[in-house]
N, C-alpha and C positions, 0 to 999 in steps of 0.2 A: 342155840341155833338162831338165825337172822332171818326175820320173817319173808325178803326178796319182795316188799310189794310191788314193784314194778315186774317182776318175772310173771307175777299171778294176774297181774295186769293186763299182761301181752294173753297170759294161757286164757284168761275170760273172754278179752276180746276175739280170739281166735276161732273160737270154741264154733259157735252157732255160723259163718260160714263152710269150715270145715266139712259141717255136717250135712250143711244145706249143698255142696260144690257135690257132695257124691252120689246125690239124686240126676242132676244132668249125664254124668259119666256113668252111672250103672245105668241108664238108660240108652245110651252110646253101645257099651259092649254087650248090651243085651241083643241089641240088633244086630250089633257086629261078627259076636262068636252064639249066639245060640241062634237065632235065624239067619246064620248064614250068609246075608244078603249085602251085597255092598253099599256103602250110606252115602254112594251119590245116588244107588236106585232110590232111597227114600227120601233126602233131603235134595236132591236136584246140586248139592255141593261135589268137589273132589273131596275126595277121603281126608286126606291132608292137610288142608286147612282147615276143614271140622277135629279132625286132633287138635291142630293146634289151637284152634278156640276154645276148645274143651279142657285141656291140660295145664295151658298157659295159664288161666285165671283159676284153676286150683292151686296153683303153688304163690301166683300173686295177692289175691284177694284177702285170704285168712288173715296172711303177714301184714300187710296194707290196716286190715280192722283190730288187730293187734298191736301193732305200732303206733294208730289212731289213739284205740285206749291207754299206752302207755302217757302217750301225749296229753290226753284229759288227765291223769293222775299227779302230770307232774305240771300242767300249768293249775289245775285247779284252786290251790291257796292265791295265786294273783288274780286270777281269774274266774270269775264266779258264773261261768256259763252251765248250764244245765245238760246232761250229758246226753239229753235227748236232742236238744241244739247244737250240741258239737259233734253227733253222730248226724244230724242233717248237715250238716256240712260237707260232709265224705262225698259225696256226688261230685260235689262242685270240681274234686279234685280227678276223681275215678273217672266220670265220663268221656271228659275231653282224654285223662292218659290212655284208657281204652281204645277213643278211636283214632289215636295216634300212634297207638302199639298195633293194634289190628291193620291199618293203612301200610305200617312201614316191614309187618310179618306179611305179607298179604294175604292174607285173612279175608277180609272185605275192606270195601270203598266207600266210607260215607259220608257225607260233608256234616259238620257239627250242627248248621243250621237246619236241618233234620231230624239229628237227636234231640235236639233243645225243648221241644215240649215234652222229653222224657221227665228232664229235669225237676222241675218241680213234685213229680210222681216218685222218681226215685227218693227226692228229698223229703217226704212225705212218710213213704215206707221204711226210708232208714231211721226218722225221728222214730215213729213208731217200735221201730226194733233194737235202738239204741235206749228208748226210755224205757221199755219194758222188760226185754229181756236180756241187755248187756247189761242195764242196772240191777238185775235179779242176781244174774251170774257175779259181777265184781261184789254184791251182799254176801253168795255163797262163798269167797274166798275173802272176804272179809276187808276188803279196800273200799266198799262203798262212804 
């Protein structure tokens, strides 16, 4: 049997926003089908485009940190970047396509130079959770 380290690559990378994407959306239908209430009364949005910000980056983001990871496994022998540094990287890419996806879904409206002191914070938070716990995960499946 062939070990697939790239397949186990993707499922590690995958893993921890999956898990982390179904805390906003069971929050979503919590207010949506057990109180009842429509989520422009609470968030001042239409319904609609809170779906679609909600939905859209569950099905993008995992695959995105997944692909990310396959990326570090397969340049890693040329490149000897640290995979908490190559996990701060992922902003760089994510933010701008976010609000280029969001803009062209209408979603919302926001100009980058707005976003851009996110940047660093997000780049910060994903070193963090690319050195600790995507490196724990690709341990447990044995490609570290």
């Amino acid at each position: 049997m062939k070990p697939h380290p790239l397949l186990r690559a993707y499922m590690a990378g995958a893993m921890l926003p999956s898990i982390f994407m179904l805390v906003p959306m069971s929050i979503y239908a919590w207010h949506q089908f057990y109180l009842e209430v429509p989520s422009q009364f609470i968030f001042g949005l239409p319904a609609q485009p809170l779906v679609r910000a909600l939905v859209f980056p569950m099905a993008v983001i995992p695959n995105v940190w997944g692909l990310w990871n396959v990326a570090h496994l397969a340049i890693r022998p040329m490149a000897r970047l640290p995979i908490g540094a190559h996990g701060a990287l992922l902003p760089i890419v994510l933010i701008p396509l976010g609000i280029t996806l969001a803009g062209a879904l209408d979603v919302f409206h926001i100009q980058f130079w707005f976003a851009a002191p996110a940047l660093p914070l997000g780049m910060t938070v994903y070193y963090l959770l690319w050195k600790y716990v995507v490196a724990f995960l690709n341990a447990e499946v044995g490609i570290a």
